[in-house]
Residue, then its C-alpha position, 0 to 999 in steps of 0.5 A: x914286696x918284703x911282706x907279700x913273700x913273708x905272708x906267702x912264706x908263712x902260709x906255705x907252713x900252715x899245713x906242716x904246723x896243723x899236721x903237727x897240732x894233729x900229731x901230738x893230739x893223736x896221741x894225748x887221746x889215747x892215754x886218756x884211754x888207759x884210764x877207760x880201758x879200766x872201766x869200760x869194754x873195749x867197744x865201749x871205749x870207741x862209741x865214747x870218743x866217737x860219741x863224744x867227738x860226734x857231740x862236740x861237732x854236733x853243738x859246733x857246726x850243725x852239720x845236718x844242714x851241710x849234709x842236707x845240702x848236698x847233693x846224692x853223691x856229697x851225701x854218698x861220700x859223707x856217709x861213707x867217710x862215717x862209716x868208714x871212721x866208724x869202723x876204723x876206731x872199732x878195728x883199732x881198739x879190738x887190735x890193740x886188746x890183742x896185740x901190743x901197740x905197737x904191732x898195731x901202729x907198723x901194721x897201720x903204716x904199711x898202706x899208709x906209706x905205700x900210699x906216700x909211695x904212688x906220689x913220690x915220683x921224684x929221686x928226692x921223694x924215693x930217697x926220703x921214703x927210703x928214710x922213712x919206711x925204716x924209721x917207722x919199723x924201728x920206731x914201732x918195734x914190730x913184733x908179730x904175735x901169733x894172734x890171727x884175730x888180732x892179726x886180722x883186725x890190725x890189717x883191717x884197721x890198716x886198710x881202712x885208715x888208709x881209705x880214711x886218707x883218700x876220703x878225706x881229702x876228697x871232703x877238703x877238696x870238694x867244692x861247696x863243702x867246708x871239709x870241717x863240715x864235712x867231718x861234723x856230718x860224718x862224725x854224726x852218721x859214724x856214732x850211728x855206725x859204731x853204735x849199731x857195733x858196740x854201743x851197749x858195751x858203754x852203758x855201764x860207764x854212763x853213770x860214772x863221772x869219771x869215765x864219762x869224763x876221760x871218754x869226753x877227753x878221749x873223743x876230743x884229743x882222738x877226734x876233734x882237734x887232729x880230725x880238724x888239723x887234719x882238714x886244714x893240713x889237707x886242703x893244703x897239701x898233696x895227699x901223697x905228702x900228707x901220707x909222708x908226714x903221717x909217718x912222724x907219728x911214731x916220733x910224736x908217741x916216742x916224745x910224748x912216751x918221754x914227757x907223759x908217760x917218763x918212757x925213756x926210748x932206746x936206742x933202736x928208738x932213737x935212730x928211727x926217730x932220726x930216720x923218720x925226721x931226715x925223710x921228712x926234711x928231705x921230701x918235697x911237696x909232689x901235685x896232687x892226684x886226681x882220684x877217679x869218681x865212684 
């Protein structure tokens, strides 16, 4: 008996531990990206991580054989999750050559907690999100520039990271469909998209050694191993929860700022990483919602 609830026990915890795994490599991704910046154009550093990504899955897992597998609308929802993966890291990497990180980072957060919001329909959730929301604007330091391309490209960013919620948990939750498989096929199909967008501003970088080198590293800290975390923390959860706890990856830029990078935060820092951190203690996993067929 004494084993059978430990096992259970330790199994509840895997999501939470997958998240974390996805949280700190969110953000190893781009400080390899500092080194691109340098180097390579601003779309030229998107078609690289999702291009290396795509590569890596690509050798990995086959995934022309899952997506031949599917049926119209497996194959529907395989390609939009591309496209929309596409599209997302193009936005986010214009925003950021516009606007400081972290305008960027709390524009991204507002429909993403607003998602959390739908599933939290206890007193206990609202309070943690009530926690959480102002942990996230303190922690991301928002600052709006009057920027009104760059302003456009954050909330477009903003928008479709959350759609990349709700698509990926439809992949981790569809039946006959690994959702690592899932993200390898739509890995592929978003190189084609950001291709079309923005390919040809890699070209230059593709007889350097050493940006091809932080690009490999770009697409495997940004888009391998937390896309793969991802997948397993969201066969696992609710996604309202999983929405909750995206909002620790301010905390996690915070830590990795002070080990990385030596960036000392302040105290308007300090304390949104406290409020950020009880929200997610106090929250409770809520059931997951049925999402309506398209």
């Amino acid at each position: 008996m004494g084993t059978a609830v430990a096992g259970g026990e330790a199994e509840g915890r895997a999501p939470h531990l997958y998240f974390v795994v996805s949280a700190v490599f969110h953000y190893l991704g781009p400080a390899f990206a500092v080194l691109l910046f340098a180097r390579v154009d601003v779309l030229g550093v998107a078609w690289l991580r999702i291009a290396s990504a795509a590569l890596v899955f690509a050798l990995w897992r086959r995934p022309w054989r899952a997506f031949r597998a599917q049926d119209r609308e497996g194959r529907r929802l395989l390609v939009a999750w591309g496209s929309v993966l596409a599209v997302m890291n193009a936005c986010f990497y214009l925003a950021i050559d516009r606007l400081p990180l972290g305008t960027v980072a709390a524009i991204e957060f507002v429909p993403v907690v607003a998602l959390a919001a739908l599933g939290a329909r206890t007193v206990r959730n609202a309070g943690a999100l009530a926690l959480a929301v102002p942990g996230v604007y303190l922690l991301t330091g928002v600052q709006i520039a009057a920027e009104p391309l760059g302003l456009a490209l954050a909330f477009a960013n903003a928008l479709l990271f959350a759609l990349y919620i709700v698509l990926a948990d439809r992949v981790a939750k569809r039946e006959g469909l690994s959702g690592i498989d899932g993200l390898a096929a739509s890995m592929l199909i978003a190189a084609v998209v950001v291709s079309l967008i923005g390919g040809w501003q890699a070209v230059p970088v593709l007889g350097d050694p050493v940006g091809l080198l932080a690009g490999v590293g770009v697409g495997v800290s940004s888009s391998v191993v937390p896309y793969v975390a991802d997948q397993l923390a969201l066969a696992r959860l609710a996604r309202a929860t999983y929405a909750l706890l995206v909002s620790l990856l301010p905390a996690t830029a915070t830590v990795i700022g002070i080990v990385v990078l030596a960036q000392v935060p302040t105290a308007a820092e300090v304390a949104g990483i406290a409020l950020v951190v009880a929200g997610v203690a106090l929250h409770r996993d809520v059931p997951a919602v049925t999402l309506p067929a398209t």
